[in-house]
C-alpha positions as CSV (number, residue, x, y, z in Angstrom):
1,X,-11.3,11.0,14.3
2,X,-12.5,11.1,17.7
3,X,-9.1,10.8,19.9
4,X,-5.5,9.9,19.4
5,X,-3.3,8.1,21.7
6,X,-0.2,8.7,22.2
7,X,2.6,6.8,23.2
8,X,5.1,9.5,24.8
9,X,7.7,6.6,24.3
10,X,8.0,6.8,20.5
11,X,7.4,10.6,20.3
12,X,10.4,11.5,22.3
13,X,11.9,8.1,20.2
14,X,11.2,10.7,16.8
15,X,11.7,13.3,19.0
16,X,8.1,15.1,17.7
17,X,6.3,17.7,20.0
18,X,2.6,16.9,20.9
19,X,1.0,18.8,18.3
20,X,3.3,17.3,15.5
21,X,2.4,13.5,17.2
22,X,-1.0,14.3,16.9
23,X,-0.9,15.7,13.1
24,X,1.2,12.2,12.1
25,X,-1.4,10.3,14.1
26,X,-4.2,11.7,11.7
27,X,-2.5,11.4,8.9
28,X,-1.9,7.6,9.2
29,X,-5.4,7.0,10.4
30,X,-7.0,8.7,7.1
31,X,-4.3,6.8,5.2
32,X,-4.8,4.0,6.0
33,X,-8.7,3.6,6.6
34,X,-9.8,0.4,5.2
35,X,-12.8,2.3,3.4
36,X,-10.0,4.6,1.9
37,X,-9.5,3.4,-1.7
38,X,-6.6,6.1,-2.8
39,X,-4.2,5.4,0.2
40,X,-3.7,9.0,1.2
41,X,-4.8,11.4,3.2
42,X,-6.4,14.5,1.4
43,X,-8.3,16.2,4.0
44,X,-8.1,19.8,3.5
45,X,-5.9,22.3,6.4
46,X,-9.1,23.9,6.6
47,X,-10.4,20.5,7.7
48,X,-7.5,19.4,9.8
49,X,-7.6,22.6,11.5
50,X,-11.1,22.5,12.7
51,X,-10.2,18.6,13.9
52,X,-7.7,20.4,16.0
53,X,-8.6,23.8,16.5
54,X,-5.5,25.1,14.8
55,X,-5.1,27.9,12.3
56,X,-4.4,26.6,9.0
57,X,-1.0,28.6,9.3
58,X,0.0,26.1,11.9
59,X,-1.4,22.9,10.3
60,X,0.7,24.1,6.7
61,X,4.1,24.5,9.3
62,X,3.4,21.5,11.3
63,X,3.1,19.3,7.8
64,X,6.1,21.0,6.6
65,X,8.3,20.5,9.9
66,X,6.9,16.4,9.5
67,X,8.0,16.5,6.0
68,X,11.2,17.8,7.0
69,X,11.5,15.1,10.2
70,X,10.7,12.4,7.4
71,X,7.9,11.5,9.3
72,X,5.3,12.6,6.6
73,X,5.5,12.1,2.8
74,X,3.8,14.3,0.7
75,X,2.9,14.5,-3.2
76,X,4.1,16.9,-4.3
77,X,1.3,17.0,-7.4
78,X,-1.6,16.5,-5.2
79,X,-0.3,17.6,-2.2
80,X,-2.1,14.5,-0.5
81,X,-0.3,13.2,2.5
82,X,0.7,9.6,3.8
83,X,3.1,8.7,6.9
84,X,6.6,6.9,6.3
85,X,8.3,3.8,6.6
86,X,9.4,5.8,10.1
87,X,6.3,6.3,11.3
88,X,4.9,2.9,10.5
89,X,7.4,1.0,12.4
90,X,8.0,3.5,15.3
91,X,4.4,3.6,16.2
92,X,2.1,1.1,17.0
93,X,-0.9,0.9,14.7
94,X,-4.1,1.0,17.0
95,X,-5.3,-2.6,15.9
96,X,-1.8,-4.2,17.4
97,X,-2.0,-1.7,20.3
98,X,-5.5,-3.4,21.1
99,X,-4.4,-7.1,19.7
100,X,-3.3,-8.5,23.6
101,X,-7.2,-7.5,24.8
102,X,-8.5,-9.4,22.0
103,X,-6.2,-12.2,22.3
104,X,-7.2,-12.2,25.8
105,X,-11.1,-12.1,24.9
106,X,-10.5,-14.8,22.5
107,X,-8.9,-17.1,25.1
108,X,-11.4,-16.4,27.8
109,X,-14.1,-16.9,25.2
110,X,-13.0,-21.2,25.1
111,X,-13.3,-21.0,28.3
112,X,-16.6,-19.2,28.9
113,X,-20.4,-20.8,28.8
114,X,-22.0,-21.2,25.8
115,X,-24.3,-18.0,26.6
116,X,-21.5,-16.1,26.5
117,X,-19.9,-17.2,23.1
118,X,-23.5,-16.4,21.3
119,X,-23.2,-13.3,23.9
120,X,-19.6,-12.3,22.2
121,X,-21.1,-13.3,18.7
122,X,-24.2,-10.9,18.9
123,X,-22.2,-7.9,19.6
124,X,-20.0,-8.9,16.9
125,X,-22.6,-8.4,14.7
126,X,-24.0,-5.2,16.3
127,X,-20.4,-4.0,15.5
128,X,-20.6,-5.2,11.9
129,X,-23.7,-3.5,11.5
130,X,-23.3,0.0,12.8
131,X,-19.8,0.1,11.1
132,X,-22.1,0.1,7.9
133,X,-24.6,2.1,8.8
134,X,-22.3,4.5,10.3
135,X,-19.8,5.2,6.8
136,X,-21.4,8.4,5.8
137,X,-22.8,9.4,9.1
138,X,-19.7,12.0,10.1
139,X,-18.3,14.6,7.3
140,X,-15.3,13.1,7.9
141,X,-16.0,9.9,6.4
142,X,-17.9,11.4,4.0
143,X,-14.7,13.3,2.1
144,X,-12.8,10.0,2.9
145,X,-15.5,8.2,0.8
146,X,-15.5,10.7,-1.7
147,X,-14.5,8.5,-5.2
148,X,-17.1,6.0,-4.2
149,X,-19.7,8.1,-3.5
150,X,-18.9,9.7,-7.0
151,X,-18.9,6.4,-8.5
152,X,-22.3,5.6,-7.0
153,X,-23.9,8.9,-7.3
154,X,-23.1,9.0,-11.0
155,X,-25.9,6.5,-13.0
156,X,-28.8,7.9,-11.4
157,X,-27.6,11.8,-11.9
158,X,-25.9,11.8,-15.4
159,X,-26.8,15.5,-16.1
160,X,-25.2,16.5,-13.2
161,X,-21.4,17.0,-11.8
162,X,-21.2,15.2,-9.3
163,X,-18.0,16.2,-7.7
164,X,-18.9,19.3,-7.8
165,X,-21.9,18.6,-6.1
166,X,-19.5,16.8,-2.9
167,X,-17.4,19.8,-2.8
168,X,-19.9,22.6,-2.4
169,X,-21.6,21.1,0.1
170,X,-18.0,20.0,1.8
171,X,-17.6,23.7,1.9
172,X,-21.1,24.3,3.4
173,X,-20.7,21.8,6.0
174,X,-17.5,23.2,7.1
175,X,-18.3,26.7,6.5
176,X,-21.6,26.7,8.6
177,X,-20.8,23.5,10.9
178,X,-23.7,21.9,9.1
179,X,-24.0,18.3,10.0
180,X,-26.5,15.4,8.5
181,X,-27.2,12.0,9.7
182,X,-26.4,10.6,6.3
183,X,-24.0,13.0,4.2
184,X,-24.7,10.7,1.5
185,X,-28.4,10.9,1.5
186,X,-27.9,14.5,1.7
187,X,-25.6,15.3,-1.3
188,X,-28.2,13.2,-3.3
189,X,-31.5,15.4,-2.2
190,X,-28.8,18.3,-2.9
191,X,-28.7,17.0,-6.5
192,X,-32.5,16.1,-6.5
193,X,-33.5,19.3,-5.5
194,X,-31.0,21.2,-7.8
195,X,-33.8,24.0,-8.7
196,X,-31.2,26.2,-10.9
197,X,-29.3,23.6,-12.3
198,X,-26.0,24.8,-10.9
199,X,-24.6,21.4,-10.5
200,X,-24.7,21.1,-14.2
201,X,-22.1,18.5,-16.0
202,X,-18.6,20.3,-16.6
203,X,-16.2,19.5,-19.2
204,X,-13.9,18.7,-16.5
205,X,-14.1,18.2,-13.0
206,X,-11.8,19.8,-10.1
207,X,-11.5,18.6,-6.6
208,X,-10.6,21.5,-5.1
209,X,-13.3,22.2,-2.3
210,X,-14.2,25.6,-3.3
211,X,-17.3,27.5,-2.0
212,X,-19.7,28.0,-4.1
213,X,-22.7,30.7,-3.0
214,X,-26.1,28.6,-2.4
């Protein structure tokens, strides 16, 4: 998540400070990600604070007050996180906040020459094609990724744990601001190069991001 915008309108309307905006904002945007397949958001505090440059003290009261405010709804078994029914029709979503440019693009676009339609078109597919390039290229979409990665990662490692293998090096990431230009690729060298075997298949898995000394 690289910025939030935030309509002062509907904050005062759900009468949420800055800070609490901004938490709701994140939650709904790792909610609701298109490429997120479970529908909540389970980012860690750890996480959330970094994003923000809390301490996890104040992301854990800052949930709470949201949960309180009925603004947030969280699982109580999982602990995962989702925005309301309030949130969802007080504010905006981003793509209907932008939907008057595009409808604007799109009815400039009949009228422009026919080097600017293949123009529009070809960035079109630039778009297309960095949005898949770019899924594991930020840590962030990486954890939001994590089930399919799993799923992936699974036939060609079938000694190994594999979530296991995400989580350490979740916690190595975050611990040592590590970053890769494919997560992906680098969780699977991880497992590759698994010299001691410590990634070895568990009886049950837990997905808890716990460190685990490398």
């Amino acid at each position: 998540m690289s910025y939030t915008h935030i309509r002062h309108d509907k904050r005062k309307e759900l009468k949420l400070t800055i800070h609490e905006y901004c938490l709701a904002d994140l939650v709904y945007q790792l909610s609701t990600n298109p490429e997120n397949e479970v529908g909540w958001c389970y980012a860690s505090k750890e996480w959330i604070a970094g994003q923000f440059e809390f301490s996890r003290r104040t992301v854990v009261n800052l949930i709470n007050k949201l949960v309180e405010k009925g603004i947030v709804y969280r699982n109580e078994q999982t602990s995962h996180l989702r925005t309301t029914s309030l949130w969802n029709q007080t504010v905006p979503s981003r793509g209907e906040e932008f939907s008057k440019g595009v409808n604007f693009l799109h009815s400039n676009r009949e009228l422009s020459s026919q080097d600017g339609c293949e123009l529009s078109s070809h960035n079109n597919n630039i778009l297309d094609s960095n949005k898949d390039n770019n899924i594991y290229n930020t840590l962030n979409n990486f954890i939001q990724e994590r089930e399919r990665v799993v799923r992936e990662l699974e036939p060609k490692f079938k000694d190994k744990d594999i979530g296991k293998a995400f989580d350490t090096l979740v916690d190595y990431c975050q611990a040592k601001n590590k970053k890769y230009k494919n997560y992906k690729s680098a969780l699977s060298n991880w497992l590759r190069n698994d010299d001691r075997n410590q990634f070895s298949k568990l009886p049950t898995k837990t997905n808890n991001y716990q460190s685990i000394q490398l």
